[in-house]
Every structure is written in C-alpha cells, then in structure tokens.
C-alpha positions as CSV (number, residue, x, y, z in Angstrom):
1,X,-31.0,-9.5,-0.2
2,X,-33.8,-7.7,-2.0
3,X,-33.6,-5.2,-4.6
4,X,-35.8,-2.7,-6.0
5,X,-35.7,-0.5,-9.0
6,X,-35.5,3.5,-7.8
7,X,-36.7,6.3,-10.5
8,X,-37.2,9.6,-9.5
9,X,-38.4,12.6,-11.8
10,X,-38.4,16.2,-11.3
11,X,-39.4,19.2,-13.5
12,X,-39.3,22.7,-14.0
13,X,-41.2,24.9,-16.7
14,X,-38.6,28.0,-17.9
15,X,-39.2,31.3,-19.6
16,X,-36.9,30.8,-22.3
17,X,-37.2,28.7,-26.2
18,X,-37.2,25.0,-26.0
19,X,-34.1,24.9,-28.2
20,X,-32.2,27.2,-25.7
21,X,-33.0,25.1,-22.8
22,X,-31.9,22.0,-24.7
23,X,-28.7,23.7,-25.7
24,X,-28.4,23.5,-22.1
25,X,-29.7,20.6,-20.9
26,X,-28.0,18.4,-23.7
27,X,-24.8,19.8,-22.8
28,X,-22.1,17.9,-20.8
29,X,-21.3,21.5,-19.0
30,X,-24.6,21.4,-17.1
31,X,-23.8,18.6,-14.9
32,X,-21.4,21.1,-13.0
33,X,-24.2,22.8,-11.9
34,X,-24.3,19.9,-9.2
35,X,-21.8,20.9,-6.6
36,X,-18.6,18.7,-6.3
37,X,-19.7,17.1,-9.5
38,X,-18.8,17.5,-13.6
39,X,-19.0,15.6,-17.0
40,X,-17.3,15.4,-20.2
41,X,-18.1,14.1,-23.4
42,X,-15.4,11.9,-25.3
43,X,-14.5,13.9,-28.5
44,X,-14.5,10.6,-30.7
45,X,-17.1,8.0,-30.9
46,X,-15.8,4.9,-29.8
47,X,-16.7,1.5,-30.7
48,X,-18.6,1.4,-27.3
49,X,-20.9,4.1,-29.1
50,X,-21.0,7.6,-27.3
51,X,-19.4,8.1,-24.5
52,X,-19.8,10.7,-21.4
53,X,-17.9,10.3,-18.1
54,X,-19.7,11.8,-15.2
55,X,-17.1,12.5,-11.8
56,X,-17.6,13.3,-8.3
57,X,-15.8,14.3,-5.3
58,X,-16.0,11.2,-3.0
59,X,-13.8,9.9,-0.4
60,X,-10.8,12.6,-0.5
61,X,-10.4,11.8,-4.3
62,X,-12.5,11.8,-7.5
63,X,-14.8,9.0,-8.8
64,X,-16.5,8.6,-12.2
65,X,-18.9,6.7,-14.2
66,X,-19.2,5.4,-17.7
67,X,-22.4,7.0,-18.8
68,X,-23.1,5.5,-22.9
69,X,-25.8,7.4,-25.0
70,X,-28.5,4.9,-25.8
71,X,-31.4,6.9,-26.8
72,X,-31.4,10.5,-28.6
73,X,-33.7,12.5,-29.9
74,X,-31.8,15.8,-31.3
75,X,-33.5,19.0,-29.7
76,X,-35.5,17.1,-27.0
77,X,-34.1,13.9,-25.4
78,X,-31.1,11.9,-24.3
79,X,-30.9,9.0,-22.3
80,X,-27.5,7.9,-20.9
81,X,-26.9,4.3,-19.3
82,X,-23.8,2.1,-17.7
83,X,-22.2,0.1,-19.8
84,X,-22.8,-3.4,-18.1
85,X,-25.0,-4.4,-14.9
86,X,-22.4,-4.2,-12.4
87,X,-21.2,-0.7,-13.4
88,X,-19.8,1.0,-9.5
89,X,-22.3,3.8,-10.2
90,X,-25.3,1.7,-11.6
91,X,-27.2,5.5,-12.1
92,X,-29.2,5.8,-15.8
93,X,-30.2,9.3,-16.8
94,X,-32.9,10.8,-19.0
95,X,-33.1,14.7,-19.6
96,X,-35.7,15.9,-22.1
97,X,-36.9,19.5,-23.0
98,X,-40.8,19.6,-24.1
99,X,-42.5,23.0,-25.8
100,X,-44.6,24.9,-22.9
101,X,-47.3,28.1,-23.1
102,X,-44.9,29.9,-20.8
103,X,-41.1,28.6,-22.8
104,X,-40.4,25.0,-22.0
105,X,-40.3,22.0,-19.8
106,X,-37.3,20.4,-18.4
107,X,-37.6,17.0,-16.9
108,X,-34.9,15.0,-15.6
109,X,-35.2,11.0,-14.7
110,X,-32.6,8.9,-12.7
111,X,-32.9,5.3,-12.1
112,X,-30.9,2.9,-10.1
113,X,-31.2,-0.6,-8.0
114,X,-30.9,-0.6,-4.1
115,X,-31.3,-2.2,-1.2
116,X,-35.1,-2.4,-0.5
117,X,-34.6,-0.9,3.2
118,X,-32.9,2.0,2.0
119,X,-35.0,2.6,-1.3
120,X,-37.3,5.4,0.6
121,X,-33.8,7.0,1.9
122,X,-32.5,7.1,-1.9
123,X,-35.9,8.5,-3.4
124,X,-35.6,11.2,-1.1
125,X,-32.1,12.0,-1.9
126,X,-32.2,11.9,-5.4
127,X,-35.8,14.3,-4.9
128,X,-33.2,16.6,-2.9
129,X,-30.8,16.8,-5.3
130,X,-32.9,16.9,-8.6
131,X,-34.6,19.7,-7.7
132,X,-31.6,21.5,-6.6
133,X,-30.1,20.7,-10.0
134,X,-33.3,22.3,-11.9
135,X,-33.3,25.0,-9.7
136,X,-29.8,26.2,-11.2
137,X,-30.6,25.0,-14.6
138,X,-33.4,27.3,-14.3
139,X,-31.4,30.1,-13.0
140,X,-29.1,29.5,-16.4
141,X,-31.6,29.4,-18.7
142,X,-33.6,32.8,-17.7
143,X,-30.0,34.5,-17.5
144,X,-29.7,34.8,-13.5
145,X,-27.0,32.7,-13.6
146,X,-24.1,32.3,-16.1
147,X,-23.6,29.8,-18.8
148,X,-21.5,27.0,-16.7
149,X,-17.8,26.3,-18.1
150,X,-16.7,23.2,-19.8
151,X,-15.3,20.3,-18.1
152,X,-14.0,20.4,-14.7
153,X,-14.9,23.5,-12.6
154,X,-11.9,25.4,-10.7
155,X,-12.8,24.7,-7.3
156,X,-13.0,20.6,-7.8
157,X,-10.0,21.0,-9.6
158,X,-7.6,22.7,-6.7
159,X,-9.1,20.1,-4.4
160,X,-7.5,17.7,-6.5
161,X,-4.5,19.5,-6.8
162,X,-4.6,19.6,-2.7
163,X,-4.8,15.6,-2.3
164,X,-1.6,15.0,-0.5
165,X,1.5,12.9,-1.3
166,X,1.3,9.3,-0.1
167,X,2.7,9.2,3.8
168,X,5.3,6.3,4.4
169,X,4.3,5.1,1.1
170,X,5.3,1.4,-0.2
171,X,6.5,0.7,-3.1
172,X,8.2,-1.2,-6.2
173,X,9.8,-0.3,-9.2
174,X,11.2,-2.0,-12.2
175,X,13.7,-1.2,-15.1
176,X,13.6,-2.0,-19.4
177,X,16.3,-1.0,-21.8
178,X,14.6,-0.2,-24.8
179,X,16.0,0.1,-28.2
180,X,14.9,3.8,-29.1
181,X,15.8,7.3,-29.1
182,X,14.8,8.8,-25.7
183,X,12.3,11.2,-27.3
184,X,10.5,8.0,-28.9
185,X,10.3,6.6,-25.7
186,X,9.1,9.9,-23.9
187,X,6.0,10.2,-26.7
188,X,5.2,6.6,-25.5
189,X,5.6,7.3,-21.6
190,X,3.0,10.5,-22.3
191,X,0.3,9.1,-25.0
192,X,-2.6,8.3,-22.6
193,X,-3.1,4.3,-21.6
194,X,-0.6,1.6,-21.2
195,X,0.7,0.0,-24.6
196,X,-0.2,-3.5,-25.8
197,X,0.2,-7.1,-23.2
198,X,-1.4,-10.1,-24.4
199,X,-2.1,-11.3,-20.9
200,X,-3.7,-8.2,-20.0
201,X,-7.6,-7.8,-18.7
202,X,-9.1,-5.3,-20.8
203,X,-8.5,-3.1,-23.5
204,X,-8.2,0.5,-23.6
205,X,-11.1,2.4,-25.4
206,X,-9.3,6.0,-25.7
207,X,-7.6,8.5,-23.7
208,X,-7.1,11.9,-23.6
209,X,-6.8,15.1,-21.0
210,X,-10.1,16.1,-19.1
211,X,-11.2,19.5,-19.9
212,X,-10.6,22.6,-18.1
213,X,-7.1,21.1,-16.7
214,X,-3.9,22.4,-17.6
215,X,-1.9,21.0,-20.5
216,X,1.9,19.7,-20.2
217,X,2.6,21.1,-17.0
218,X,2.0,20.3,-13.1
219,X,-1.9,20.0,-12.7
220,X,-2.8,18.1,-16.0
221,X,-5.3,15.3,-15.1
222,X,-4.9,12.7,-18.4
223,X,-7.4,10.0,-17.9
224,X,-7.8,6.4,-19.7
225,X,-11.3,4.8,-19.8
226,X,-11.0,0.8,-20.6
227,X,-13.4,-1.9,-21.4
228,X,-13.2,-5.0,-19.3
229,X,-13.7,-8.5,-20.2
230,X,-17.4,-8.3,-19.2
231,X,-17.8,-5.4,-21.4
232,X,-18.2,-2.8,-18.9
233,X,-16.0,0.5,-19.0
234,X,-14.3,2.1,-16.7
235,X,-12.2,5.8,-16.5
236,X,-9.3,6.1,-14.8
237,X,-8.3,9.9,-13.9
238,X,-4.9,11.3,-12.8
239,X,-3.0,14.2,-11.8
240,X,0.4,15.0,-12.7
241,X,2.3,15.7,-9.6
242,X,5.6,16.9,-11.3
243,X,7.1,16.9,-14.5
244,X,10.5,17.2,-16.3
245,X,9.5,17.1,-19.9
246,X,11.4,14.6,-21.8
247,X,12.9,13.0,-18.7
248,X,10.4,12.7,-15.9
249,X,6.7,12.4,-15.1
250,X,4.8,11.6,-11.5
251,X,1.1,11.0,-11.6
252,X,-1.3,10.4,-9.2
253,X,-4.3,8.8,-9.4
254,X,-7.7,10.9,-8.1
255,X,-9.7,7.4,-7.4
256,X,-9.0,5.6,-4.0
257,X,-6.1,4.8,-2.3
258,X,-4.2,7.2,-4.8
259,X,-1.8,5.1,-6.2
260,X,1.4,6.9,-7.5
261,X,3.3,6.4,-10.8
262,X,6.4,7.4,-11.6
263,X,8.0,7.4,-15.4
264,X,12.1,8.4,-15.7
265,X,13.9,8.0,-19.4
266,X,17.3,8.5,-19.6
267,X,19.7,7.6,-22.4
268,X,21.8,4.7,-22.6
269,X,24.5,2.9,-24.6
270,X,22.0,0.7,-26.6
271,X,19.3,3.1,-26.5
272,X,16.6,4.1,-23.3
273,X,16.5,3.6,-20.3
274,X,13.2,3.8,-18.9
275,X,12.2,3.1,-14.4
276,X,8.7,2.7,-13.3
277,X,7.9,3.5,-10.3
278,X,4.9,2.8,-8.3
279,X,4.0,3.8,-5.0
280,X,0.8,2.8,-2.4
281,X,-0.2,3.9,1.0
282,X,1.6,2.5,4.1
283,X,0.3,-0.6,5.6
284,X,0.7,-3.1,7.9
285,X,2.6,-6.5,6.9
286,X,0.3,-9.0,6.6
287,X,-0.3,-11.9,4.3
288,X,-2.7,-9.9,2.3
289,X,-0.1,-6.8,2.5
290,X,2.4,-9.2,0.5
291,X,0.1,-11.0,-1.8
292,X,-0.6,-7.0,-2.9
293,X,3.0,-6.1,-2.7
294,X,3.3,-9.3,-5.3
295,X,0.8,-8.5,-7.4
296,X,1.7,-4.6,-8.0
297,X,5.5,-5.6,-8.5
298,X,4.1,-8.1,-11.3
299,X,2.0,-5.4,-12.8
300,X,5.0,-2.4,-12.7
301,X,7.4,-5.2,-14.5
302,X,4.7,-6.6,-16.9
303,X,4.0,-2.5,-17.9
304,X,7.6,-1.8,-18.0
305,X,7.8,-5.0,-20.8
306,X,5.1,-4.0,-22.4
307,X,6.2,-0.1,-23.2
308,X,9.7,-2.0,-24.5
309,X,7.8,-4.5,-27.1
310,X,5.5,-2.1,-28.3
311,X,8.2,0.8,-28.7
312,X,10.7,-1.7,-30.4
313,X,8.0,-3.2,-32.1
314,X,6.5,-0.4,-34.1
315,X,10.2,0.5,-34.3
316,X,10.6,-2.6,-37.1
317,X,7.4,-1.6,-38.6
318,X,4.8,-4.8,-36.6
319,X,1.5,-3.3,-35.7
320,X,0.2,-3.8,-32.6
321,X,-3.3,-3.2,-30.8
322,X,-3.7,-1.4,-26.9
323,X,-4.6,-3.0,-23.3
324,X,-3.4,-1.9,-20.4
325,X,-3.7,-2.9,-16.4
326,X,-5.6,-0.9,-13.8
C-alpha cells in the first residue's frame, strides 16, 4: 500500500486591515463557514497544550477531530495538527494573514496522507472546498456577509436533534448503591467524563458543553475529549435526549452507531441508588453480536463501580484522578 503526502494551498487578497482579517481567520467561528462543518476552542489549556476540536456531519451523526496548536504567530499565523499519527481525521491546518497593497492576504494550507491512487482525487477536493471556504471568508471580511456565530451553527444542530431513537435497540444495564445524598450523586452523574477506574484505557483531558447548545435542558450536547494510551486524543459528543433534573438523564451519542446512555438516581435506605443504562442498535445474534453484548455489559458495570468509588471516595476525603471508557 503506498502513501503519499497531500498539501493543498489556496489564497485570496481582501479589501480590509490584516488585523481584521486575522480576527477572522484566527477564530474558531470561521470554520462554520464550511457547510455541515464547525470548531471550538477548549476554554482551558490543557496539559496536551491548546486544544481545538473541529466536527462534521458524516454518516447521519457528527464526527470530530483533535486539532492541537503547534505553531503561532499572534496577528498572522497558526498551525493546528492531530495529536498522534493515527488520528481518524489525519488533516493539519495552516491559516496565515500577510499585509497586501490592496488590504491583506489570506492563505490557507491542509495536509494529509492517502492512498497514492486517490491522491489526485483528494487534491482536487480539498482545491474545491478551499476555495469555497475563502470565498465566504472573503464575503465576511468586506462586510457582504455577517460575522459567523460561535460554536455550532443552528441548522447542524437540529439535524442532530433529528437523529432518531435507536430501533429494536439492545441493551444492558447495571445497578450501584452508593453511600451519598442523591444530589451528590446527581453532580457526579452530570460533571462531563466518567470518574476514576484503574483498569481503564485513557484518561480524560476535560469536558465541558459545546457552544451554541442549550444548557440543562433537552438539546444540550456535553462532550468529553480523552487521551489514549498512545497519546492521541479523541472527543466524544452527545445529545441529551431527555432529562428529569436530579433524577434522570438520557444521552445520545452524535458519533456512529449512536450509542444510548441512560443515568436514574433515586434515594435509598443507605443512601443512592443509581441504574445505567446503555442501549445499541439491533443486530443479528452472532458470535461477534455476543462477544460485544459482553464487552458493553463489562463496561456499563465497570462505570457503574467506578461513579460509586469515586463518589464514596471523595466522600472520606481520598483524592482521586479521572479516566473513563469510550
């Protein structure tokens, strides 16, 4: 199988200050000016450096990429890379603003590996849709278009909200008893990521709500990037399907094949009861239907133990760090 490195770069020259267009162009907002796609920036820098997570509609659901910022020059350049070489979406970006006669000069680079055979196919693709994209970063910058809105735009976000329910779905579910106040327990079920497991994978980087969604209601889309063994990241996005605050949450994830999670904390006697349920499309039963079956039963119970030892854990005062399981 041979590979070849792909780098296409466009340009455009704009009637407006190169510190406008940069205001732009360095801005996370801009990448909505794709169709079907967005990207946020993670508020916090994280000890993977700084983070921005670019999503797409793909497949009936949404898929994203860890994008790290490896280069910068304020007022001019950015580069943004994968964290890792086998990142899903192996695309590296690098958008730059230059002084002109006439305003200013926006360039933007991708790079990526492919197949040799369909290298020619790609370049002209990414030709396609580069130019599109400085076509309407043009149309921003010399006011025939508005400024775009922050995090995801309303359109990609009722397709989400349109993704239906699992059909015939499968599923397991598993029960803890946890010694806390149901409101302690609640806090925990909502806090984005999945509390501390020693035999867990990878560890979760940070968490938080994408932008533009609604907050602690129906429609909220928390996500939960994590750093695998290898040292790549990931991001994992949800929608919340329905919610009883303080006593149930369902959530949905946006990536293929839409896994459904289900949170219920009731009181009890000794303290909490808390049932996880998770739910997968229909399949046939087959010897790799039932090795999954196994291993998402495992996961459900090992995430149920885990929100019980770290609740009753920081409970007595023991400190404890955060991994979770995809």
């Amino acid at each position: 199988m041979w590979l070849s490195t792909v780098e296409v770069t466009r340009e455009a020259v704009v009637r407006t200050p190169p510190e406008y267009a940069w205001s732009l162009v360095g801005d996370s907002a801009a990448w909505s000016l794709r169709a079907g796609h967005f990207a946020f920036d993670v508020p916090e820098t994280t000890e993977a450096g700084r983070l921005r997570c670019w999503c797409f509609a793909r497949d009936h659901g949404l898929r994203c990429s860890v994008l790290e910022v490896r280069e910068e020059i304020p007022g001019q350049l950015m580069r943004l890379q994968p964290r890792g070489t086998q990142q899903a979406a192996p695309h590296s970006f690098t958008l730059s603003v230059q002084p002109h006669e006439r305003g200013a000069t926006i360039r933007l680079t991708v790079s990526f590996t492919a197949l040799r055979e369909q290298k020619a196919e790609y370049q002209a693709s990414w030709r396609k849709n580069l130019k599109a994209w400085l076509s309407a970063l043009a149309d921003v910058a010399e006011g025939r278009r508005p400024w775009p809105e922050a995090g995801i735009p309303a359109l990609l976000r009722q397709q989400c909200a349109e993704l239906p329910a699992l059909a015939s779905p499968q599923g397991t579910s598993a029960v803890v008893l946890i010694r806390a106040s149901p409101d302690v327990v609640w806090r925990a079920v909502r806090a984005p990521g999945v509390p501390a497991d020693p035999r867990q994978r990878y560890t979760v980087v940070c968490g938080g709500r994408v932008p533009g969604s609604p907050e602690r209601q129906a429609g909220e889309m928390p996500y939960v990037m994590v750093q695998l063994a290898d040292g790549r990241l990931t991001v994992a996005i949800s929608m919340i399907r329905e919610l009883s605050e303080g006593r149930s949450v369902l959530a949905q994830r946006l990536d293929p094949p839409h896994y459904e999670m289900g949170y219920r904390v009731e009181p009890a006697p000794a303290g909490t009861r808390l049932e996880l349920t998770m739910c997968w499309p229909d399949a046939r039963i087959t010897d790799a239907g039932e090795q999954l079956r196994g291993r998402l039963t495992e996961a459900v119970q090992e995430t149920a133990s885990a929100y019980q030892a770290i609740i009753e854990q920081h409970r007595t005062g023991r400190a404890t760090g955060q991994t979770g399981r995809r």
